[in-house]
N, C-alpha and C positions, 0 to 999 in steps of 0.2 A: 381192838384188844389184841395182845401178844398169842401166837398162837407155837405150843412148841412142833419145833423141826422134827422130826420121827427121821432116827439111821434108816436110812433108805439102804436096803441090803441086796441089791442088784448093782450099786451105784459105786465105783471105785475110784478116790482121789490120790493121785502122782504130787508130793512136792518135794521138787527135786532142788536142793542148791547146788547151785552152778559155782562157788563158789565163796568165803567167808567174808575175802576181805570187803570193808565198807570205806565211802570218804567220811562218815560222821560217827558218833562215840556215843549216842542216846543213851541216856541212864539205866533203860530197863531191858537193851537187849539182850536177846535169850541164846545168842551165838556165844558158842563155848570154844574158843581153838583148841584146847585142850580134848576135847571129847570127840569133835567136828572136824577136826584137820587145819593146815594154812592152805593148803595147794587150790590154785584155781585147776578147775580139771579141763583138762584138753577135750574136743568138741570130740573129737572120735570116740571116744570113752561115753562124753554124754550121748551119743549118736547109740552107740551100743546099749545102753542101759535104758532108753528112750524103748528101744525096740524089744527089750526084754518086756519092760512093763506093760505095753502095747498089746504084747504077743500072753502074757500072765492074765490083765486083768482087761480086755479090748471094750472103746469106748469110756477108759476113763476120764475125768478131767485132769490139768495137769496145772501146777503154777509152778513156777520158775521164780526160784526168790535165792537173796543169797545171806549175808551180806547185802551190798547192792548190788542184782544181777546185771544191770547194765553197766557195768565196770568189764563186764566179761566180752572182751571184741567179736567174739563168735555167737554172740546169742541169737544175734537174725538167724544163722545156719539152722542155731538149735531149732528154733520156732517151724522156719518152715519142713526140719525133718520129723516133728514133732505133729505137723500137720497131713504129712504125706501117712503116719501112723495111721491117722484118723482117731487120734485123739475128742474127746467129744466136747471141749474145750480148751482155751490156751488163756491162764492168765497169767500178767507180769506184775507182780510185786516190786515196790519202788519206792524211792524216800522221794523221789520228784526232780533230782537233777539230772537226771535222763542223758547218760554219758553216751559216747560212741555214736554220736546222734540215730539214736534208736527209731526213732519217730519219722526219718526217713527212710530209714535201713527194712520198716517192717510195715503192713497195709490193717485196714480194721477188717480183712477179710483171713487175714491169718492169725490176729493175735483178739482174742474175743474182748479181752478187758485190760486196761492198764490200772492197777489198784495202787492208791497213794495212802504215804503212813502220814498224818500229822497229829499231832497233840496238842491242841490246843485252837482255840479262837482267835487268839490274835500271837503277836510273834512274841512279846514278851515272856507268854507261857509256854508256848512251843521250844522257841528259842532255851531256855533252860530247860528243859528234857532233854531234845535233840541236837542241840548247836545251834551257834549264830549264824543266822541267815538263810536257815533251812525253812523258815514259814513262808519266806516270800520262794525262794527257789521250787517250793512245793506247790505252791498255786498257780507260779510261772508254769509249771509243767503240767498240769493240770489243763488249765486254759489252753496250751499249746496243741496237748493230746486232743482236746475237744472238737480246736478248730480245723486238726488233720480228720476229725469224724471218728475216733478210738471211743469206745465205750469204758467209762470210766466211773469208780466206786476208788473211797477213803473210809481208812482203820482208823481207829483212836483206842490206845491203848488208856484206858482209864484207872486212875491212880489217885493217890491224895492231893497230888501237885497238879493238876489240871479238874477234879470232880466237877468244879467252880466253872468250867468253860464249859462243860457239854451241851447245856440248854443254849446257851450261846453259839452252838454250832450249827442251826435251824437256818438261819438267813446264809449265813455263808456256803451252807451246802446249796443251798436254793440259789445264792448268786452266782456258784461256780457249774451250776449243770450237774451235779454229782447224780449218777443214777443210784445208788445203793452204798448205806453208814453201815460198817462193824463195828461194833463196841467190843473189845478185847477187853479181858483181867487181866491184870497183873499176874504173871504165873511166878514160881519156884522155877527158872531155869535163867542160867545164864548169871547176868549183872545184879538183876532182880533179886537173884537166890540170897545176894551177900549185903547188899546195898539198901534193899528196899521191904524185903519181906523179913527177914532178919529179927527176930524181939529182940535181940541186941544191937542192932543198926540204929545211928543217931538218928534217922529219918525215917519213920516207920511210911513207906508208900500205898505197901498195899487197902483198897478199900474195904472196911470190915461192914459186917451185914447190914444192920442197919444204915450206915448209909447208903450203901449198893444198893438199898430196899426204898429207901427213900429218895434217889434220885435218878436211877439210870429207866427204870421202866415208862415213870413219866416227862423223860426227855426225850425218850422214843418213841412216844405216840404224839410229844409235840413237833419231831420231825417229820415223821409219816403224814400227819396232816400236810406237809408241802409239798408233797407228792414223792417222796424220796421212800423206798423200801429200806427198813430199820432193820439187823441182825443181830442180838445180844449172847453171848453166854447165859444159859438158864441158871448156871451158879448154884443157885440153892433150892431143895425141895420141899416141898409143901410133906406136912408128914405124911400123907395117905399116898402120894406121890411111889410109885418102884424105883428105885434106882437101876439104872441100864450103864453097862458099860459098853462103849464103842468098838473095844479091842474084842468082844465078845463077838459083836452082832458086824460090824461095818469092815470094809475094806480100803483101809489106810495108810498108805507108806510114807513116812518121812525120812528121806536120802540126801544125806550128806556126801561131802567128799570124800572124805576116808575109808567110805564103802559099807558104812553102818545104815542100817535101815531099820528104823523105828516104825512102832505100830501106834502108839501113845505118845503126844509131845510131853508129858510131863515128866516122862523116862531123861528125857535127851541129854540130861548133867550128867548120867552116870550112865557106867557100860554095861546097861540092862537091855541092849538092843536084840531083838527076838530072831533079827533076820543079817545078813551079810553079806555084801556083796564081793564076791570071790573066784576070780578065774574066770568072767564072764557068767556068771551063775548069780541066780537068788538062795543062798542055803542058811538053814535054821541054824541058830547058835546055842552052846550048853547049854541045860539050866548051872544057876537060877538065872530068869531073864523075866520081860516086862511081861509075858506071857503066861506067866506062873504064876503074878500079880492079878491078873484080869481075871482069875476064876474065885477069887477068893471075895467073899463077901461079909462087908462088918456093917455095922448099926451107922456110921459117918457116910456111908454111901462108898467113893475109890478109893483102895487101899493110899495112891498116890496122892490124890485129890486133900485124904485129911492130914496129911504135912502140910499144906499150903493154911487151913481154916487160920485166921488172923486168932483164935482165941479158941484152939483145937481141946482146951480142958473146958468150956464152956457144956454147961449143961442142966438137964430140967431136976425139978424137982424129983422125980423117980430114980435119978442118975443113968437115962437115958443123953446121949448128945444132944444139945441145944440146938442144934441144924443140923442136917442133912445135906452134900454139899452134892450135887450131879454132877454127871460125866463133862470134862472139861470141852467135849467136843457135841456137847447137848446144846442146843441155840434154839434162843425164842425167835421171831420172825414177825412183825408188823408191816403190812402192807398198807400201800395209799387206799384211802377213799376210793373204789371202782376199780382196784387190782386183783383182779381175777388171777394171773399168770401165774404159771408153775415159778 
């Protein structure tokens, strides 16, 4: 059975993009250049803001995503400056082409996880999300990271264009070694925001409850039977359920290039960043920001969260909300048969 993740508030997660640019055009990513900057950042810069965050929140985990960060020729530097922090983890986020030949540049004693995005069971579905050719280049890198000994976990970002593939993802995580499946939503940022969540977009992507209800929780427990650890969005609450926000309780930065530092990803379209990065400094920004968001409480559960609901005038008889939607950073967790492990 799923059990939910609790904000662990000792616990502080770094993700830093190293950068935006990507080699692929995925439908639904959440990279904004506009919000997020173009510039790849120079290593000395990440070198410094590595060490700020270290020295702010010590012991955090960290990923490294961009874009695709292995686009960025200094990332080995970054990792092992990032390790000398004592960082309490190092992942890399990756579509699977694994540029710069990363995989030799870096050991599975420096970088804890190499994490891959695919969408999809097989390449047909994949391939219209992400690009042509990105299903096999994704497994290719997969398999490679395995046979160097990297510890390795794949995203699936689930949507209406792939729902159909996720049961179908069982054997194949099982044939590629995968230690651990995130199921992502469809969020309001980025591509998504115009293309896919849009009630006026020809292609409505995102998943609305009931199906989210009826298919992602029991494709995660038929994963977890194959010994692979499942991690979903909680998405929606049960009425008796509290709603919790992250930005309240947890310690979470998301940094971009342009020096913006987000608390909340669902901020990140707009310039409601709470924090700044400025002159070698972390300093708070005016209101109004996403911070002034996080204290405020309605019947939908996050102020943020009920612009995304697929059917946000949906509601009961009493003319209370018909769901309740939880923190986008709330996650259910299914563990194998005999996994005890934190």
């Amino acid at each position: 059975m799923p059990s939910t993740v609790e904000f662990k508030r000792q616990a502080a997660n770094v993700f830093l993009h190293v950068l935006t640019r990507c080699n692929l055009r995925c439908r639904h990513c959440y990279i904004n250049p506009e919000q997020h900057g173009r510039k790849r950042l120079p290593i000395e810069r990440i070198e410094r803001w590595l060490a700020l965050f270290a020295g702010r929140s010590p012991g955090a985990n960290l990923v490294l995503l961009g874009g695709e960060p292995t686009l960025h020729p200094d990332l080995p530097r970054a990792v092992r400056s990032a390790r000398r922090l004592d960082f309490a983890s190092i992942t890399i986020d990756t579509n699977g082409y694994l540029f710069h030949d990363i995989l030799d540049r870096v050991t599975p004693a420096e970088v804890d996880v190499f994490s891959f995005s695919l969408d999809g069971a097989s390449a047909g579905t994949n391939d219209a999300i992400r690009g042509e050719g990105s299903f096999d280049a994704c497994l290719n890198g997969i398999r490679r990271a395995r046979d160097k000994g990297f510890q390795t976990s794949l995203i699936f970002t689930a949507s209406r264009a792939n729902l159909r593939d996720l049961a179908a993802m069982a054997p194949l995580l099982g044939e590629l070694g995968v230690g651990r499946f995130f199921i992502q939503v469809l969020g309001l940022r980025g591509k998504a925001a115009w293309t896919g969540c849009d009630p006026g977009a020809e292609e409505i992507l995102r998943v609305p409850p009931s199906e989210w209800r009826a298919t992602v929780p029991a494709a995660a427990e038929a994963i977890a039977r194959r010994g692979i650890r499942v991690v979903y969005p909680k998405v929606f609450l049960a009425p008796e359920e509290k709603f919790e926000c992250a930005g309240r309780v947890a310690d979470n930065y998301f940094v971009f290039p342009n020096g913006r530092v987000y608390r909340c990803p669902l901020c990140e379209d707009f310039p409601l960043h709470s924090l700044e990065l400025r002159e070698g400094r972390l300093v708070e920004t005016p209101r109004l920001n996403e911070s002034d968001f996080f204290r405020l409480d309605i019947p939908e559960g996050c102020v943020m969260n009920q612009l995304i609901q697929p059917d946000p005038t949906s509601s009961s008889a009493a003319g209370r909300p018909g769901f309740k939607i939880a923190c986008c950073l709330l996650k259910e967790e299914i563990r194998p048969p005999g996994d005890g492990s934190a």
